[in-house]
ZAPADO-600536 format. One record per residue (C-alpha): x, y, z. Coordinates in steps of 0.5 Angstrom, whole numbers, plus 500, padded with zeros to 3 digits. Layout:
# ZAPADO-600536
@east = X | north = Y | up = Z;
...
This chain:
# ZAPADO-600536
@east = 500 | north = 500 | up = 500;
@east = 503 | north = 508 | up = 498;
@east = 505 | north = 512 | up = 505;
@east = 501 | north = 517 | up = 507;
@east = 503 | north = 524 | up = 502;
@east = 507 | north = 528 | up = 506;
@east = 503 | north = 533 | up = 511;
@east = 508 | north = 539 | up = 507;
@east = 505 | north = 536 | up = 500;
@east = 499 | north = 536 | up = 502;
@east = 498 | north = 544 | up = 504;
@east = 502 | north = 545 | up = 497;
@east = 498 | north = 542 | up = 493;
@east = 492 | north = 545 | up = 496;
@east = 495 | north = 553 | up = 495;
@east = 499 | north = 551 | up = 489;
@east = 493 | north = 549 | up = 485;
@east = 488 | north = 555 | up = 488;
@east = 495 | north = 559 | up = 485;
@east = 494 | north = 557 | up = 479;
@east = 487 | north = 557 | up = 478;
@east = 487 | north = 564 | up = 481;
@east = 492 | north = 566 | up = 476;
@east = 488 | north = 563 | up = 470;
@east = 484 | north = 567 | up = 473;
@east = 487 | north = 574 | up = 473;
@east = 490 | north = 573 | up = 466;
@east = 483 | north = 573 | up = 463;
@east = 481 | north = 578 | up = 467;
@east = 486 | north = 585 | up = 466;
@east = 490 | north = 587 | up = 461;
@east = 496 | north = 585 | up = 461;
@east = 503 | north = 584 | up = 457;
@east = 508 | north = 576 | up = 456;
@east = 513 | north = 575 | up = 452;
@east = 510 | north = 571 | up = 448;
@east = 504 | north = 573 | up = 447;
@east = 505 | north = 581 | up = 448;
@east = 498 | north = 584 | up = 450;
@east = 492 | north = 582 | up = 452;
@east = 486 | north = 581 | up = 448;
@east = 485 | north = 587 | up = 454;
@east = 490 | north = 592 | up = 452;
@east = 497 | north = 593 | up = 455;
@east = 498 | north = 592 | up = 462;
@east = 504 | north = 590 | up = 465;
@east = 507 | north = 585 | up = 467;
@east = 503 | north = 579 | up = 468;
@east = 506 | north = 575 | up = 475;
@east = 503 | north = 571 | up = 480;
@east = 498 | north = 572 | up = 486;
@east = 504 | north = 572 | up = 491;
@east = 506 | north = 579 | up = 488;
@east = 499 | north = 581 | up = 489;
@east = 500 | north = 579 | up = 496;
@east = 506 | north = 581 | up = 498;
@east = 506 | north = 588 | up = 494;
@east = 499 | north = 590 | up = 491;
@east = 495 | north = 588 | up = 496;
@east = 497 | north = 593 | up = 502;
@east = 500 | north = 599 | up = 497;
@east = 494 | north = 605 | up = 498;
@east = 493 | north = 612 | up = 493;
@east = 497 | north = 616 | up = 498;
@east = 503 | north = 610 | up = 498;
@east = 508 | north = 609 | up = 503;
@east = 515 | north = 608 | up = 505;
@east = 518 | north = 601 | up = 503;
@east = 520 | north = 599 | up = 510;
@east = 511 | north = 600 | up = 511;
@east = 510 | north = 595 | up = 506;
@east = 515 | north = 590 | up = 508;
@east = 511 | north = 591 | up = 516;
@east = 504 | north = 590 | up = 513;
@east = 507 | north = 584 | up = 508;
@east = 511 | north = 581 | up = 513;
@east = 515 | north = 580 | up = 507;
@east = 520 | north = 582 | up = 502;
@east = 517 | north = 583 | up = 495;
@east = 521 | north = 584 | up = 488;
@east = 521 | north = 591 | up = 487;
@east = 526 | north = 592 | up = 482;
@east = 523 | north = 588 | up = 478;
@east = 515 | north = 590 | up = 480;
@east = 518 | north = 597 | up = 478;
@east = 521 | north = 594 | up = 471;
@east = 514 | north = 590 | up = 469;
@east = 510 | north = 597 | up = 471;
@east = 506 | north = 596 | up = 477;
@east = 510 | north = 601 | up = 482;
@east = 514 | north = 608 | up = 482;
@east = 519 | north = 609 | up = 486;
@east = 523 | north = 616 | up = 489;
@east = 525 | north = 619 | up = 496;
@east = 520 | north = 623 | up = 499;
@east = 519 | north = 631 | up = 497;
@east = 519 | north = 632 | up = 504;
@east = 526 | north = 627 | up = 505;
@east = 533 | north = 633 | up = 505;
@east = 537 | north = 628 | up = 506;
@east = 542 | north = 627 | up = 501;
@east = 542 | north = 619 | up = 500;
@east = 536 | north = 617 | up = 503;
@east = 537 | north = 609 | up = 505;
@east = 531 | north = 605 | up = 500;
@east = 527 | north = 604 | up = 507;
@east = 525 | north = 610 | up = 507;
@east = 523 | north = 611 | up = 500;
@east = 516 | north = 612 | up = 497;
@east = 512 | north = 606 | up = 493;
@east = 506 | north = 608 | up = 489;
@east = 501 | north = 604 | up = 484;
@east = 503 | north = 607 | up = 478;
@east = 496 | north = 608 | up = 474;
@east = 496 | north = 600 | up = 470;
@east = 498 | north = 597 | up = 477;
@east = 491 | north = 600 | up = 480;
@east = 487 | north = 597 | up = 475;
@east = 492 | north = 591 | up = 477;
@east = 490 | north = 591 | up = 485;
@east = 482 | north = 592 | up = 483;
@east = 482 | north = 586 | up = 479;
@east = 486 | north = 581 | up = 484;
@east = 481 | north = 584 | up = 490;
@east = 476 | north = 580 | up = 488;
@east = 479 | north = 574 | up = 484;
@east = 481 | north = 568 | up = 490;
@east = 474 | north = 570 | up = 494;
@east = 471 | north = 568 | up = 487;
@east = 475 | north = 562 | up = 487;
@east = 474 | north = 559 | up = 494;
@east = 466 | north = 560 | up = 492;
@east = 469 | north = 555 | up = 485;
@east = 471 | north = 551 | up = 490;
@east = 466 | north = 550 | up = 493;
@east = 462 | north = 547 | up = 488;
@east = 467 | north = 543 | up = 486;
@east = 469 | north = 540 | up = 492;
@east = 463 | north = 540 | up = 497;
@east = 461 | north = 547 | up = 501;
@east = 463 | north = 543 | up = 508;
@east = 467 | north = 541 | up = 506;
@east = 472 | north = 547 | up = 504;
@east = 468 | north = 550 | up = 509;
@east = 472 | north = 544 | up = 514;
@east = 478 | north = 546 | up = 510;
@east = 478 | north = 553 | up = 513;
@east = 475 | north = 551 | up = 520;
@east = 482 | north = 546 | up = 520;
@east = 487 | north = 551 | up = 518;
@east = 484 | north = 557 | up = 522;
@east = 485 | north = 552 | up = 528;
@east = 492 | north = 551 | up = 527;
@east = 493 | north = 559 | up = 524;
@east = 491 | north = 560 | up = 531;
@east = 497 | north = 557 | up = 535;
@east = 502 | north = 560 | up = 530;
@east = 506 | north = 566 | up = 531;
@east = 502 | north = 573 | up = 528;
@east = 510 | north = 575 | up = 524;
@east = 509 | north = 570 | up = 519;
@east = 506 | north = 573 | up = 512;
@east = 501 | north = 571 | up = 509;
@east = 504 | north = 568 | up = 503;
@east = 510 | north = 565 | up = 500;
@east = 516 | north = 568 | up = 501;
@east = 520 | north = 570 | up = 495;
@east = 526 | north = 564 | up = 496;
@east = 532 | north = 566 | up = 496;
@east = 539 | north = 563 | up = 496;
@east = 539 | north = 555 | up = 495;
@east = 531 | north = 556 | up = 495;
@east = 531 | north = 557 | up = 502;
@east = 524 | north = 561 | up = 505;
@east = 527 | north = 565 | up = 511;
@east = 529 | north = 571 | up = 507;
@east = 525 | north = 575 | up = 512;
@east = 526 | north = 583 | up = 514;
@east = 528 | north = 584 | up = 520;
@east = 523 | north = 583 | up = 526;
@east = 521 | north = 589 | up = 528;
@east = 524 | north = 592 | up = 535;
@east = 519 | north = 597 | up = 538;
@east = 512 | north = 594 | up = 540;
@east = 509 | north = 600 | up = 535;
@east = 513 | north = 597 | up = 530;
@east = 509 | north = 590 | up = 530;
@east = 506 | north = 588 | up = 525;
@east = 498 | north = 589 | up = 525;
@east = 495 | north = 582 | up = 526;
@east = 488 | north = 580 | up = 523;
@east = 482 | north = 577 | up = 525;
@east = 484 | north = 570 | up = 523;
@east = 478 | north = 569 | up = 521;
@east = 478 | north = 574 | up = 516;
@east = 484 | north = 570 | up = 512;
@east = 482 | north = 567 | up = 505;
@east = 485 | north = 560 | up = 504;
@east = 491 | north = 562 | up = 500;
@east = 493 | north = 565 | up = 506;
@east = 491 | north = 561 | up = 511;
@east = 495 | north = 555 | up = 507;
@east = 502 | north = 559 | up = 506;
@east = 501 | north = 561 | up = 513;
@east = 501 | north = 553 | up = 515;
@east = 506 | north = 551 | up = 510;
@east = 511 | north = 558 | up = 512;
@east = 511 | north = 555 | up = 519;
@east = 513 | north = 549 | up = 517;
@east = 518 | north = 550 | up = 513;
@east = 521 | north = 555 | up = 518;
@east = 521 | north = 549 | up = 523;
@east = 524 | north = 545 | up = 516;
@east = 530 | north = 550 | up = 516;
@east = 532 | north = 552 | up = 523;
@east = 534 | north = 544 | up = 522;
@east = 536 | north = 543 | up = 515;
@east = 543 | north = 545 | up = 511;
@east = 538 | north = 544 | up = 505;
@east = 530 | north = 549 | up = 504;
@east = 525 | north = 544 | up = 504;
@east = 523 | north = 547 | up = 497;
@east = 529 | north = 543 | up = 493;
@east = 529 | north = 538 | up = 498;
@east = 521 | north = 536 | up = 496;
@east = 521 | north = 539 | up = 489;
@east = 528 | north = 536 | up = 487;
@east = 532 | north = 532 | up = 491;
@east = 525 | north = 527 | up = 493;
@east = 526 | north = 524 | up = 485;
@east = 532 | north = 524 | up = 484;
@east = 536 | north = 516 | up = 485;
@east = 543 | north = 514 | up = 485;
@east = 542 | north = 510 | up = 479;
@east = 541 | north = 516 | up = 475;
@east = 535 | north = 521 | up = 472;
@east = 534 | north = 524 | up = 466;
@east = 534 | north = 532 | up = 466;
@east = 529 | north = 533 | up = 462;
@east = 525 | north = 529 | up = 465;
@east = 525 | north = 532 | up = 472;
@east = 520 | north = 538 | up = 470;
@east = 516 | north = 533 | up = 469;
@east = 516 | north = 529 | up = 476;
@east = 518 | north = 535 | up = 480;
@east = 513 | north = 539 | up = 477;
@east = 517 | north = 545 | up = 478;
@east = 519 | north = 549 | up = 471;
@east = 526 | north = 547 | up = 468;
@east = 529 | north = 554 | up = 470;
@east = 528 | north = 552 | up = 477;
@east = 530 | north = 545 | up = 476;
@east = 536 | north = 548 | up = 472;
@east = 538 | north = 553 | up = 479;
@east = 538 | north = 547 | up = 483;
@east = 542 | north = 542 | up = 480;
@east = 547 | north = 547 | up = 480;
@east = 547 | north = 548 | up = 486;
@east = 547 | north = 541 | up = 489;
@east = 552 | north = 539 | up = 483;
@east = 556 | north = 545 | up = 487;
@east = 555 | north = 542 | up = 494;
@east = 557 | north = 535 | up = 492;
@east = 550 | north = 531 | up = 491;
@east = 549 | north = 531 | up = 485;
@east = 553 | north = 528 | up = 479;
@east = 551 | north = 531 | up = 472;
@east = 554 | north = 527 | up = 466;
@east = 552 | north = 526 | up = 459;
@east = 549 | north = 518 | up = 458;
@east = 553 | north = 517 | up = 451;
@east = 555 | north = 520 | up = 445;
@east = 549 | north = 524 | up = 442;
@east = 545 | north = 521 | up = 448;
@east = 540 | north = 525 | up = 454;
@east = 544 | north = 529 | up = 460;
@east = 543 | north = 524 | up = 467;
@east = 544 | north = 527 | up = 473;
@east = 546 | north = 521 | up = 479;
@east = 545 | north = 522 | up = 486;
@east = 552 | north = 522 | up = 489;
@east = 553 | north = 518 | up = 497;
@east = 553 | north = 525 | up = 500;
@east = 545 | north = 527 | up = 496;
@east = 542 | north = 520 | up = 498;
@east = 545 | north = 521 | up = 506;
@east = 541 | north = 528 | up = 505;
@east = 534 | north = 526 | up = 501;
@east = 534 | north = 521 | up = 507;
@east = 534 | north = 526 | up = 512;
@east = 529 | north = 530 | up = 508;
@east = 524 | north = 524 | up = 508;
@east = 526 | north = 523 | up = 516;
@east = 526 | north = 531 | up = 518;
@east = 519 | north = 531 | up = 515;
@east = 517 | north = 526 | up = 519;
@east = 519 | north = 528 | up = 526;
@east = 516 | north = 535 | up = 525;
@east = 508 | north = 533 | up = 523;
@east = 510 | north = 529 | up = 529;
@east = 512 | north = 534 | up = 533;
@east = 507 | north = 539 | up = 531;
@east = 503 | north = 532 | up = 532;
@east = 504 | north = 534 | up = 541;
@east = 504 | north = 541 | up = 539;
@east = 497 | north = 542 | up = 537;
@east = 494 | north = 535 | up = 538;
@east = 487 | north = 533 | up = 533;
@east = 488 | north = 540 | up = 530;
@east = 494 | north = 536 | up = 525;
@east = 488 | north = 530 | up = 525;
@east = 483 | north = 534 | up = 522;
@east = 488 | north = 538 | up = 517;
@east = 491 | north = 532 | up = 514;
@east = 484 | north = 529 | up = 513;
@east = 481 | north = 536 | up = 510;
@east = 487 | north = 536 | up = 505;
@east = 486 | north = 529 | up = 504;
@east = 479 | north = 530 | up = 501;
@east = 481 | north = 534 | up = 496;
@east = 484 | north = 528 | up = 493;
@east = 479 | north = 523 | up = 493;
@east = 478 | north = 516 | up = 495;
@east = 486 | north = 514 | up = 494;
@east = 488 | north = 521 | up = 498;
@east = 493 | north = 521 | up = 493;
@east = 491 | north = 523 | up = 487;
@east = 491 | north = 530 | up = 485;
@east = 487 | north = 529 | up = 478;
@east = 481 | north = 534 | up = 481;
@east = 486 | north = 539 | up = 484;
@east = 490 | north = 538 | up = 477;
@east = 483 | north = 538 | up = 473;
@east = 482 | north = 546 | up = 476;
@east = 488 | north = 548 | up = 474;
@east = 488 | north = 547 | up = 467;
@east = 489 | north = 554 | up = 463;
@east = 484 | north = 555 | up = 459;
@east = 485 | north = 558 | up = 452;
@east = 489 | north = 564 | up = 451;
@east = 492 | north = 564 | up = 457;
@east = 500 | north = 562 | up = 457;
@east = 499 | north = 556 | up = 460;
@east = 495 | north = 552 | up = 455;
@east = 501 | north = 552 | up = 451;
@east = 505 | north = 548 | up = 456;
@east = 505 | north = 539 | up = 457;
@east = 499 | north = 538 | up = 462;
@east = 503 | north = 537 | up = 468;
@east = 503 | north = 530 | up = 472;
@east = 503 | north = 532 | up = 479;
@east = 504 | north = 539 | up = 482;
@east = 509 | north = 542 | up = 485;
@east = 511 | north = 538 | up = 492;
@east = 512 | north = 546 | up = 496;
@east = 511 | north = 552 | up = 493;
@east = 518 | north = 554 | up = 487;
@east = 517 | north = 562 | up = 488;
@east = 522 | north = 565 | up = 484;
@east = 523 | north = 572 | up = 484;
@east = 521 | north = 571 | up = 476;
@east = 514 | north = 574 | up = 478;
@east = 512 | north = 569 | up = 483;
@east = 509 | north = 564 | up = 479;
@east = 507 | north = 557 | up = 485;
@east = 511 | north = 553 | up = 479;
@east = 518 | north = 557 | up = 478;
@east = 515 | north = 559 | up = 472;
């Protein structure tokens, strides 16, 4: 009989599944330019990216804008915001009133540019529009079950974790946090846990886990779930690992550098004009097996931690995936791109990605 999924996966699939469909969403809703397909039948917009940016930026930026240090209190998180300001969504400049030759950045003013408004009008209405799609598809007790089980668990979780995926940072890692504030007036304003759409309520969950993940690990969770957990001493071809990762080939690309770099992994050709296979090395094996041993001892520790509250999470998650609690058909079946929207054009995934690959590249759940 299959093992149980890993209690991370679970949450994983839920909110990367609710990303993807959001973002189908949000790309046949407002204007906006790609690379490949330049404007959108609704106009030019700005650079299409991914709900996080909409909840690590747009979400808490007002008319008047505020400083840079603001948003990232009101976030709790950092976001891209060179890259924020280069797809159009912000401007950014000292304030007039600053006399200061060089202004630290902190203190800088991040305003929405007029596209970036349209942007932030069009997202306010789209996860609450698909948690009422889910419940049509998967049942109103249960996500409504769902929602109950997460916000038990939200409730017991320190009020400084954001409520989104954090941008990854070197080695994928998840804890790129600002600073935490120093003067009680600084902490960030807590909302009524009550108030938490289910994406939010989901990456708060997966956040703290993979916060308790790292303190503990040399290696992110995000490449040792996504990566590390398909790879085998025998040999994978690259190619194929977008494929069983569910994670896009640039991700893939990142971390094979990065463990070939750290000696846990082997990349070589197969033959003369044959596929690239890439190997686990000893050193990789040791830490794909102290990933899997890791997971464990955490869902156990969170197990006494919050007692039935993790019982009746997994369960919730489990319904999801039908009777087998392993199968992603109906979570894969919402996220398919409908026509027109980038995602069309792209190999229907097989599984969706083992944690959340947000990359600095627009924030997309899949490191697309």
């Amino acid at each position: 009989m299959d093992e149980p999924l890993p209690f991370s996966a679970l949450l994983s699939f839920t909110l990367v599944a609710f990303t993807i469909e959001t973002d189908n969403a949000a790309e046949s809703l407002m204007p906006h330019t790609t690379t490949r397909h330049g404007k959108s039948a609704a106009g030019r917009g700005p650079w299409l990216t991914s709900m996080v940016i909409w909840l690590n930026c747009l979400k808490h930026l007002p008319e008047e804008g505020i400083t840079v240090r603001e948003l990232e209190r009101r976030a709790r998180t950092g976001t891209n915001l060179n890259g924020m300001m280069r797809w159009g969504y912000i401007f950014m400049a000292p304030s007039p009133m600053d006399t200061r030759a060089k202004p630290p950045l902190t203190d800088w003013i991040v305003k929405l540019t007029a596209p970036g408004k349209v942007a932030k009008k069009a997202w306010e209405t789209l996860p609450a529009a698909i948690e009422r799609r889910w419940e049509k598809r998967f049942g109103w007790e249960e996500i409504e079950e769902l929602r109950a089980a997460l916000r038990a668990v939200v409730a017991e979780l320190p009020s400084t974790l954001p409520n989104c995926m954090p941008i990854l940072g070197f080695g994928f890692s998840i804890k790129q946090e600002p600073d935490k504030p120093s003067r009680a007036e600084d902490a960030p304003t807590l909302e009524p846990v009550e108030s938490l759409m289910l994406p939010e309520l989901l990456a708060r969950v997966l956040v703290a886990f993979a916060f308790e993940f790292e303190d503990l690990s040399k290696l992110s969770l995000a490449l040792c779930a996504n990566v590390l957990r398909v790879m085998n001493e025998k040999g994978v071809r690259v190619r194929d690992l977008p494929v069983l990762s569910g994670v896009s080939k640039e991700a893939i690309a990142m971390a094979l550098g990065f463990m070939g770099k750290r000696g846990l992994a082997l990349e070589e050709q197969e033959g003369a004009g044959k596929a690239r296979v890439v190997k686990l090395t000893p050193k990789g094996r040791v830490a794909q097996l102290g990933y899997q041993r890791l997971e464990s001892e955490i869902v156990t520790r969170w197990e006494l931690r919050f007692g039935w509250r993790i019982a009746d999470l997994r369960e919730a998650l489990e319904r999801l995936l039908g009777d087998s609690r392993r199968d992603q058909t109906e979570l894969l079946k919402g996220s398919e791109a409908p026509k027109g929207c980038w995602r069309a054009e792209l190999p229907k995934p097989e599984t969706l990605p083992w944690f959340p690959m947000v990359l600095h590249r627009g924030g997309y759940p899949d490191g697309s």
